[in-house]
C-alpha positions as CSV (number, residue, x, y, z in Angstrom):
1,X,-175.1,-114.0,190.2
2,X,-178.3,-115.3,188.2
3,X,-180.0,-118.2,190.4
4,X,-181.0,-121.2,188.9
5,X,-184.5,-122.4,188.8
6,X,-185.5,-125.2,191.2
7,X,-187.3,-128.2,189.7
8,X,-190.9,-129.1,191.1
9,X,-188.9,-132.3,192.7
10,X,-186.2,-129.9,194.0
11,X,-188.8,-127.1,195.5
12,X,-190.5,-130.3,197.6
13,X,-187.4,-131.4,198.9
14,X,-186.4,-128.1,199.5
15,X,-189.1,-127.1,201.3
16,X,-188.8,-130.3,203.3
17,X,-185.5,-128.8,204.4
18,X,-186.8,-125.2,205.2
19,X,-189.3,-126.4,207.5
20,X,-187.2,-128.3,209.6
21,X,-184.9,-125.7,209.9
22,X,-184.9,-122.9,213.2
23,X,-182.8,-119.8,212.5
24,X,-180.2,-118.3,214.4
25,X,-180.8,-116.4,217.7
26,X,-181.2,-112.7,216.4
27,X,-182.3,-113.4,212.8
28,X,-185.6,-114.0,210.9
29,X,-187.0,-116.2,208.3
30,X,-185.4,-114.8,204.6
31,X,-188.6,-113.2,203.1
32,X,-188.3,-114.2,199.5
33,X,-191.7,-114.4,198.2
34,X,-190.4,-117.1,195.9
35,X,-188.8,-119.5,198.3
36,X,-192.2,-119.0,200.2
37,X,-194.7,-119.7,197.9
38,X,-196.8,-122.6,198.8
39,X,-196.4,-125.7,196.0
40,X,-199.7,-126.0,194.2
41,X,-201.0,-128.8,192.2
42,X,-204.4,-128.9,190.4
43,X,-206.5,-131.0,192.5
44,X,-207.7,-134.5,191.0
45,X,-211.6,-135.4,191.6
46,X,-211.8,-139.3,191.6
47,X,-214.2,-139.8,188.7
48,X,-217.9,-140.1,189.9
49,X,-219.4,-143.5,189.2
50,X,-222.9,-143.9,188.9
51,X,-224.0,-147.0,190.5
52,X,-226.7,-147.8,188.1
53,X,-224.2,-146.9,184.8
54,X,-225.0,-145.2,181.6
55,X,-228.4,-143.8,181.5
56,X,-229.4,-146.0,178.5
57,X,-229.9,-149.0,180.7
58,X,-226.2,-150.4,179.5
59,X,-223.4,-151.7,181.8
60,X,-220.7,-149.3,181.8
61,X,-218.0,-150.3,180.0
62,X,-214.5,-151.0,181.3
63,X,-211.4,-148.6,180.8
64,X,-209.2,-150.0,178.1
65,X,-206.6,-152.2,179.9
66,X,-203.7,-151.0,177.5
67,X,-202.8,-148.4,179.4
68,X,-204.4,-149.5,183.1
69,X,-202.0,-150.3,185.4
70,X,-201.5,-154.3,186.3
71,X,-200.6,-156.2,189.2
72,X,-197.3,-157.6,188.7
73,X,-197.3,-161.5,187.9
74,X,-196.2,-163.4,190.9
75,X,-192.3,-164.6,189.3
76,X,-191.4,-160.7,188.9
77,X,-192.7,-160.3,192.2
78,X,-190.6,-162.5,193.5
79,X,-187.3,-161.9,191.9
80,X,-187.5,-157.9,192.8
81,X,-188.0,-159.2,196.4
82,X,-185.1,-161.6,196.1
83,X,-182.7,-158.8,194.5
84,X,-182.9,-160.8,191.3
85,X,-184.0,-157.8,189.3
86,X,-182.4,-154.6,189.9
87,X,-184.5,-151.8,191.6
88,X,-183.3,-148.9,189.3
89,X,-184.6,-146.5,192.1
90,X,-186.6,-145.6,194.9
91,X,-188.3,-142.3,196.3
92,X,-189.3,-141.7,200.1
93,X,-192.7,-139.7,200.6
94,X,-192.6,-140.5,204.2
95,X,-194.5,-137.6,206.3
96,X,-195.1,-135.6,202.8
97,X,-198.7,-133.8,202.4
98,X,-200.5,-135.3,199.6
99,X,-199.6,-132.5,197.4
100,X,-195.7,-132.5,198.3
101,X,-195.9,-136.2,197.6
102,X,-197.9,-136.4,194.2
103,X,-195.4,-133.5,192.7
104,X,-192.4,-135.9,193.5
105,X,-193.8,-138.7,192.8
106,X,-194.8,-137.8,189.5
107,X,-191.2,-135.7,188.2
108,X,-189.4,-139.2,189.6
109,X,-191.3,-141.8,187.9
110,X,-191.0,-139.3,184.6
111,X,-187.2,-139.2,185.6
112,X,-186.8,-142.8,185.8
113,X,-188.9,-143.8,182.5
114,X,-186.8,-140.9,180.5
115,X,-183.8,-143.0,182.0
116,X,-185.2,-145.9,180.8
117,X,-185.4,-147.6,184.4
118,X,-188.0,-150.8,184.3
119,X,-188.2,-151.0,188.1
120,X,-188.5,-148.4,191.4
121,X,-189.5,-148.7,194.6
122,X,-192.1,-146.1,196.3
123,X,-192.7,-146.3,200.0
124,X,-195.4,-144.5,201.4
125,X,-195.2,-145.7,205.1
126,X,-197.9,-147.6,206.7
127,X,-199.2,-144.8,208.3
128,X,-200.1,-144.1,212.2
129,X,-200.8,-147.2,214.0
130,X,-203.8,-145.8,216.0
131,X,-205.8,-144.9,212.7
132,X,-205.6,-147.5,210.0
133,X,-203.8,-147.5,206.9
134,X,-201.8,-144.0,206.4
135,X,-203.0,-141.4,203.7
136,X,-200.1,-141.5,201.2
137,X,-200.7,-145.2,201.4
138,X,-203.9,-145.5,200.3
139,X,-203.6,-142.6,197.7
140,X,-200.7,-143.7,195.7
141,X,-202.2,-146.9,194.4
142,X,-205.1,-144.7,193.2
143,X,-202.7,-142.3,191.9
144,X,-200.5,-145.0,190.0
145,X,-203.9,-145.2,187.8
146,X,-204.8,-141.7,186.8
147,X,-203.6,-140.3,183.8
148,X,-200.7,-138.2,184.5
149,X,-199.0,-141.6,185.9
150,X,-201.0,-144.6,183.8
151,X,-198.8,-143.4,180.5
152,X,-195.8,-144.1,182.4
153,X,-196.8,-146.8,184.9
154,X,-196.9,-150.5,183.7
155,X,-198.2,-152.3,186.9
156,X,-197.8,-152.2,190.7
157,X,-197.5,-154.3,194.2
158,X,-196.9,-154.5,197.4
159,X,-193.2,-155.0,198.2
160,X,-191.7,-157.0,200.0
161,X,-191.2,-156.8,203.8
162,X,-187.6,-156.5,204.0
163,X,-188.9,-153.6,201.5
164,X,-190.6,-151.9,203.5
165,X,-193.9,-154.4,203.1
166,X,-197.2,-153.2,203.0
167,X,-195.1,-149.4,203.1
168,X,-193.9,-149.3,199.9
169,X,-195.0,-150.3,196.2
170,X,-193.1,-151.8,193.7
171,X,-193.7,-150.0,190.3
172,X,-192.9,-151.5,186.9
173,X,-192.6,-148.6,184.2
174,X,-193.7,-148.9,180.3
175,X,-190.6,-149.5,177.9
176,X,-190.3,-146.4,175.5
177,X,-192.3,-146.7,172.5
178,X,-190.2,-148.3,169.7
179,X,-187.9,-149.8,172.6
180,X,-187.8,-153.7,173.5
């Protein structure tokens, strides 16, 4: 029988799973080296900014907008929280690493702009009460505007609370080029 190849999305998720799981009184963890490799992604230094800016005395220069992320404008805000405009999906990272999280958020948001979805919904979680805002919350906003996910990503905000509220992220993907 020739096994199929799990997706990056799929190996997450899967993982997830294996975790969770206890086996049976009398047996052992399977050890397949490749259902126990760990997921790796390439790690993503925030760009260093100088303070002072270019060292010819110039202010820096801002990132062309074009392809930066927006806030979404306060009418689309308002009808996804209303149910006005369709959410074409949503993804859960709750209690994900970072790494799980970015690998699955990145192979859904490329799933749902191939599909030609407008509109997701991400939620993070707010993170432990005793320690402020939760990781995955503060580093998916900063992820929405790096490149892998800026090509893809149109704009992003807070949802709504029967959303999940300051939990989750409303994401409005890029049309296709070509597409209207």
């Amino acid at each position: 029988m020739k096994r199929k190849r799990l997706s990056a999305e799929d190996r997450v998720l899967w993982s997830r799973v294996a975790r969770s799981a206890v086996p049976l009184k009398g047996k052992a963890f399977p050890d397949d080296e490749e259902e126990t490799l760990p997921l790796s992604v390439p790690r993503q230094e925030p760009p260093v900014s100088s303070p002072v800016g270019p060292q010819d005395g110039r202010a820096p220069q801002p990132a062309s907008s074009s392809r930066n992320p927006r806030r979404l404008d306060a009418p689309t805000r308002r009808k996804l929280a209303t149910g006005r405009l369709d959410i074409g999906g949503r993804v859960d990272l709750h209690g994900m690493t970072q790494e799980e999280a970015h690998i699955l958020l990145l192979t859904f948001l490329r799933r749902a702009f191939e599909e030609e979805r407008r509109y997701v919904l991400v939620i993070t979680g707010k993170g432990s009460s005793g320690r402020g805002a939760g990781v995955l919350r503060r580093a998916v906003p900063q992820w929405l505007s790096t490149e892998p996910f800026r090509t893809i990503v149109g704009g992003f905000e807070e949802a709504a609370r029967h959303h999940g509220g300051a939990g989750a992220i409303y994401v409005r993907l890029r049309r296709k080029a070509g597409r209207r």
